[in-house]
C-alpha positions as CSV (number, residue, x, y, z in Angstrom):
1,X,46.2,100.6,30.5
2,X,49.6,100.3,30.1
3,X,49.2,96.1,29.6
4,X,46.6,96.9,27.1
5,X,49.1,99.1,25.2
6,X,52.2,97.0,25.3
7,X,50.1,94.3,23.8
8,X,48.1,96.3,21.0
9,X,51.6,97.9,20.0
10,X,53.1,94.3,19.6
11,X,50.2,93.5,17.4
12,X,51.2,96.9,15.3
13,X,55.1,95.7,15.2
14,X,54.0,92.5,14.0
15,X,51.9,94.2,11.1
16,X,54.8,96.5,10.3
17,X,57.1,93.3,10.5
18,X,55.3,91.2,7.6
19,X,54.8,94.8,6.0
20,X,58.3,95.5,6.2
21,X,59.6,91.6,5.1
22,X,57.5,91.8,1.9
23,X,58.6,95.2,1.0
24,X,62.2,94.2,1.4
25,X,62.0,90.9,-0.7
26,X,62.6,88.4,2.0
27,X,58.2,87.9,1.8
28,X,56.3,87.6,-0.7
29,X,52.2,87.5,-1.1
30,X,52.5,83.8,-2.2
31,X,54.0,83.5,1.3
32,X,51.4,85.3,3.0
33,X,48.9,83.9,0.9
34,X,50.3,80.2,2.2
35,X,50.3,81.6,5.6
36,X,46.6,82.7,5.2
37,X,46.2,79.1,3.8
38,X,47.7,77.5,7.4
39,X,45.8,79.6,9.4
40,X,42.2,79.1,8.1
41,X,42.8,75.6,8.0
42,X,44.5,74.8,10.8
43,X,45.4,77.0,13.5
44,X,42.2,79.3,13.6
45,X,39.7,76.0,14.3
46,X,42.5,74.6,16.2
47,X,42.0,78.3,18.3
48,X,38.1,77.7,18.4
49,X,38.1,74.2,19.8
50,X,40.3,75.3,22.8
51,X,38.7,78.7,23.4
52,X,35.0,77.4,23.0
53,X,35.0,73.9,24.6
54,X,32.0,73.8,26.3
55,X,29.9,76.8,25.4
56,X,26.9,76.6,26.6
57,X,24.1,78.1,23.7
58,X,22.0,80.6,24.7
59,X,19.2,83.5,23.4
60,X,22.0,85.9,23.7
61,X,24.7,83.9,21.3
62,X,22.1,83.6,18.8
63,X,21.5,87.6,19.5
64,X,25.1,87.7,18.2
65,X,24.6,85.6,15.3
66,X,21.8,87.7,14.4
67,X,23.4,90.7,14.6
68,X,26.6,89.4,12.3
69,X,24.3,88.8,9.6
70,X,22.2,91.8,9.5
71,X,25.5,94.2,10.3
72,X,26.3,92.9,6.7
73,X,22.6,93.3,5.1
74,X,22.7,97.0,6.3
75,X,26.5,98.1,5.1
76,X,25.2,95.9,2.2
77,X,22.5,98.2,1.2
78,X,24.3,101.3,2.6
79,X,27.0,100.6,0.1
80,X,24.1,100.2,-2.7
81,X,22.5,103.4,-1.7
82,X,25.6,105.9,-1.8
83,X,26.5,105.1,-5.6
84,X,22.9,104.9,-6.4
85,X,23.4,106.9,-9.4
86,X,26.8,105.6,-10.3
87,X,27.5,102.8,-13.1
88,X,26.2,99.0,-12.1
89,X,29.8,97.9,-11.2
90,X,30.7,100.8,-8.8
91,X,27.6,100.4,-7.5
92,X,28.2,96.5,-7.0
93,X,31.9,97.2,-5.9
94,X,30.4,99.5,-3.0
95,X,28.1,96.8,-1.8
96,X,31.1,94.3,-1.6
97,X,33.4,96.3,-0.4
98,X,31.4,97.6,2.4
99,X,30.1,95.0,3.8
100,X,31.6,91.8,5.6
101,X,34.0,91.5,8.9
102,X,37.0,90.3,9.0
103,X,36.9,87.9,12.3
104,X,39.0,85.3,12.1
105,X,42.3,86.2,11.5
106,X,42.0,89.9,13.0
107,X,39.3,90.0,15.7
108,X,39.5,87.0,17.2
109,X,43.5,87.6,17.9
110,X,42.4,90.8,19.6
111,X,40.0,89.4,21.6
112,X,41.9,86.3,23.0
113,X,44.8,88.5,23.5
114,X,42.5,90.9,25.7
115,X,39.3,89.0,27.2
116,X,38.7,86.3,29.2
117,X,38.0,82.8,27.0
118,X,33.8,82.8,27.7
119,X,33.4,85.4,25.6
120,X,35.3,83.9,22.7
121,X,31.4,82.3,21.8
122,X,29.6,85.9,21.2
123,X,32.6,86.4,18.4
124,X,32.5,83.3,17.2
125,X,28.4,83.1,16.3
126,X,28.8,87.0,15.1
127,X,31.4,85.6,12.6
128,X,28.7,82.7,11.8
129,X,25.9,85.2,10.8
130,X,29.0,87.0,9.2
131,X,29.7,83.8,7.0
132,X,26.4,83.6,5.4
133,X,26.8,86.8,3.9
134,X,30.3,87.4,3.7
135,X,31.3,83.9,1.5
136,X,28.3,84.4,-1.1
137,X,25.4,86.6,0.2
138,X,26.5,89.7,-0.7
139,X,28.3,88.1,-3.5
140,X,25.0,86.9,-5.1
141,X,23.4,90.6,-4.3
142,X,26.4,92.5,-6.3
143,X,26.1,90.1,-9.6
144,X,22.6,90.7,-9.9
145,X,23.3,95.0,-10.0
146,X,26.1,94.5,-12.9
147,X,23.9,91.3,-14.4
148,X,26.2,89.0,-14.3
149,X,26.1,85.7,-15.5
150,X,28.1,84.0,-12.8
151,X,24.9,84.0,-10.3
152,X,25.0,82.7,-7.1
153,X,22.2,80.3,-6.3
154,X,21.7,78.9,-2.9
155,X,23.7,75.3,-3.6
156,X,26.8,77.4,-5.0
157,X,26.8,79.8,-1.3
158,X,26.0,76.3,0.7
159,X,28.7,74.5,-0.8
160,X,31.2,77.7,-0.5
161,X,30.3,77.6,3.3
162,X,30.5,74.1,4.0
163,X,33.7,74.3,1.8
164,X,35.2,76.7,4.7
165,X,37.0,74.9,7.5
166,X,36.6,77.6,9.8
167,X,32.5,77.8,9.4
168,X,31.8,74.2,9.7
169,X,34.1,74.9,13.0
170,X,31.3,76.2,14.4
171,X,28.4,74.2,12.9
172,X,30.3,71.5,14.8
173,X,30.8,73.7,18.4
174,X,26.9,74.9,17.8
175,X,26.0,71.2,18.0
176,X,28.7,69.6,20.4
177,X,27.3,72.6,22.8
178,X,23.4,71.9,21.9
179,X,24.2,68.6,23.3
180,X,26.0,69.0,26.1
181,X,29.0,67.2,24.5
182,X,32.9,68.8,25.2
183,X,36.1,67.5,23.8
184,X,38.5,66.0,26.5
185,X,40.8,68.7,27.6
186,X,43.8,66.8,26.8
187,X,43.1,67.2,23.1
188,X,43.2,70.7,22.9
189,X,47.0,71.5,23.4
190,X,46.8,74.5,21.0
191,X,46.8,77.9,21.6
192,X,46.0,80.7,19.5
193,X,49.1,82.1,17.0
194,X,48.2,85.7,17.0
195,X,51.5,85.9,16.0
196,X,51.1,84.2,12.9
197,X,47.3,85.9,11.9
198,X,49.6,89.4,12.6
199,X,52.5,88.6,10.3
200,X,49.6,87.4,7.5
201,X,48.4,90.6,8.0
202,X,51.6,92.7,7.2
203,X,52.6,90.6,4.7
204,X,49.4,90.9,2.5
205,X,48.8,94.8,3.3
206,X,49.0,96.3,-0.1
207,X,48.1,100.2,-0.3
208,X,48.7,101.3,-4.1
209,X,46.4,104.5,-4.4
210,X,45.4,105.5,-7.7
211,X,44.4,109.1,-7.3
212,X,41.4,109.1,-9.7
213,X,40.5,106.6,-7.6
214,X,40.5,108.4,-4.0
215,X,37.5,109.9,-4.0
216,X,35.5,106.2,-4.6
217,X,37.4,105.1,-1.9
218,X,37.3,107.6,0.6
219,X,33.2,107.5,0.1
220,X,33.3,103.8,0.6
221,X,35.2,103.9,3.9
222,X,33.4,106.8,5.1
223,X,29.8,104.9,4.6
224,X,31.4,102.2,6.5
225,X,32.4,103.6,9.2
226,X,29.4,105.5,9.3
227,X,27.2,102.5,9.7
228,X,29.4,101.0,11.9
229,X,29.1,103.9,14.3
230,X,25.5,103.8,13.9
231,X,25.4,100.3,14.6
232,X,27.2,100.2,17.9
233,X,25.8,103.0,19.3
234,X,22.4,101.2,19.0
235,X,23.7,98.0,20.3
236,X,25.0,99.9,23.3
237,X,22.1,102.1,23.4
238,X,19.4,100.0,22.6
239,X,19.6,96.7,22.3
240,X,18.5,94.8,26.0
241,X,21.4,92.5,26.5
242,X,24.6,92.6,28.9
243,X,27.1,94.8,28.9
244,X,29.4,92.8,28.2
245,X,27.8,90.7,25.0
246,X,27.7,94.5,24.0
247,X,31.1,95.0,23.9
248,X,31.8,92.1,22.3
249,X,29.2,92.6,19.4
250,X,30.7,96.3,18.7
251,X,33.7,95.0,18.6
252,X,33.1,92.6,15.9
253,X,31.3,95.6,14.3
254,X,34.5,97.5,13.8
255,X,36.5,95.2,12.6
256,X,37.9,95.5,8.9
257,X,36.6,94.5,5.8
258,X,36.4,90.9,5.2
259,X,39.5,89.7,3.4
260,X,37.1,88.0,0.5
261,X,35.9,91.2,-1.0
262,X,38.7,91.7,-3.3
263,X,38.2,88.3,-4.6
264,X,34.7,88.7,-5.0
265,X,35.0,91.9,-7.0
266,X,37.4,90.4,-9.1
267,X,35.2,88.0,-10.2
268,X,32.6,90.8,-10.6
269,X,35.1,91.1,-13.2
270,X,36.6,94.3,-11.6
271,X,40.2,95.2,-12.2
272,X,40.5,98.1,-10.4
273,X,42.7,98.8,-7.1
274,X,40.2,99.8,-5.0
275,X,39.2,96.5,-3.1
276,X,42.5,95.4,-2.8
277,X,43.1,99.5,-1.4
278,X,40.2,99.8,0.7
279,X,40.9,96.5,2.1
280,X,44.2,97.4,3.7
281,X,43.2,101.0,4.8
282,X,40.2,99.5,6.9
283,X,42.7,97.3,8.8
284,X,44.6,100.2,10.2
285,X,42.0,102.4,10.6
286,X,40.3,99.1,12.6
287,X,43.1,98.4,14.6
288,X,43.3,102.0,15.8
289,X,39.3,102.0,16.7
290,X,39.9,98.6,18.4
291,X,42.9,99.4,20.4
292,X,41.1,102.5,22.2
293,X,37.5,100.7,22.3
294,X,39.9,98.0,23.9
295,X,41.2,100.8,26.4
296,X,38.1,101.7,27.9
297,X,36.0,98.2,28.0
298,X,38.9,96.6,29.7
């Protein structure tokens, strides 16, 4: 327990580190923003090719997959459904902003740091069923409530997925691993940078509450985590797979709010604080939910 601690409070100094650096001018968010840049792109595939060299596909990773997509159609509609009588674009900023995990650069740290390397797979095909939502799904569903003109049509979402480094990733594991085919173990030298993911983190967390704006916010989060509870406890409950795919499924289900839903409801054409708000309050409250989730399944 202790172990687990030490290493979930280094994750925390980290955070506070980049938080602390940008809020005493020494960072900026163009810095964390270039960070977030070298990390999709380069360390975070680098990551999946050494963790997931030779996963082997199975009914359950595709279980996984499954259940990172429809974790986003329900806090999707959830998000709909609580501002049902609201204006089109709170009712369109609650969709985005409740919806979508943020797996790369926060989960997947925590569960490198913490598990064993076979179960890097069950994450990594969440975050795939995660992708096809999170990077224009949910996107496309929001511009229709506040008709906007800027639709998404299905070659716009397939060319923003295939645009991200980090999805085609796993395209390319899915099939290596279909066919039995692994990258020689000398090529992959690279090891995860938590660190780096951490410091991103810190640097971009940006809490500016407007307090008209609290109670929107405080509804969002609260559906969220809501669903999220509901969620796991029927994947733990119910759902007839391992243990241990369990654990790993619920712990993609609480992880924070995918980083792309303040850009998204910008170009709803949104200017309001409340993504960008909501955004960094889910990572602390997720880190706190993971870290004592993390206590007992380890």
């Amino acid at each position: 327990m202790i172990d687990i601690l030490i290493k979930a409070g280094g994750f925390i100094l980290i955070i506070m580190l980049g938080f602390a650096l940008k809020t005493k001018g020494v960072c900026t968010r163009e810095h964390g923003s270039f960070l977030s840049t070298i990390i999709m792109n380069i360390t975070l595939p680098c990551s999946l090719l050494s963790s997931i060299n030779n996963l082997e596909i199975t009914p359950i990773l595709l279980v996984a997959l499954a259940c990172g997509f429809l974790g986003n159609v329900i806090t999707n509609l959830s998000g709909y459904l609580i501002q049902k009588k609201e204006s089109p674009m709170t009712r369109a900023l609650s969709m985005i902003n409740s919806s979508g995990y943020n797996i790369g650069t926060f989960t997947l740290p925590f569960v490198q740091s913490f598990f064993p390397s076979n179960l890097i797979g069950y994450v990594c095909l969440f975050d795939t069923g995660n992708a096809l939502m999170c990077l224009g799904g949910t996107y496309s569903a929001a511009s229709t409530v506040v008709a906007n003109e800027e639709k998404q049509s299905f070659k716009t979402v397939a060319k923003k997925l295939f645009s991200s480094i980090p999805f085609c990733t796993y395209i390319i594991l899915f099939f290596l691993s279909l066919f039995h085919i692994a990258i020689p173990t000398q090529i992959l030298t690279v090891t995860a940078n938590a660190f780096l993911a951490m410091l991103m983190i810190g640097i971009l967390l940006e809490i500016k509450l407007d307090l008209s704006q609290i109670r929107l916010i405080k509804k969002i989060l609260l559906n969220r985590y809501a669903v999220t509870l509901g969620l796991s406890l029927f994947v733990y409950f119910i759902l007839p797979i391992d243990l241990t795919v369990k654990k790993m499924i619920i712990l993609c289900l609480c992880s924070p709010i995918s980083a792309v839903a303040p850009v998204f409801s910008n170009r709803l054409g949104s200017r309001s604080p409340v993504p960008s708000a909501i955004n960094s309050l889910s990572i602390i409250i997720s880190i706190f939910i993971m870290t004592i989730l993390i206590l007992f399944m380890v």
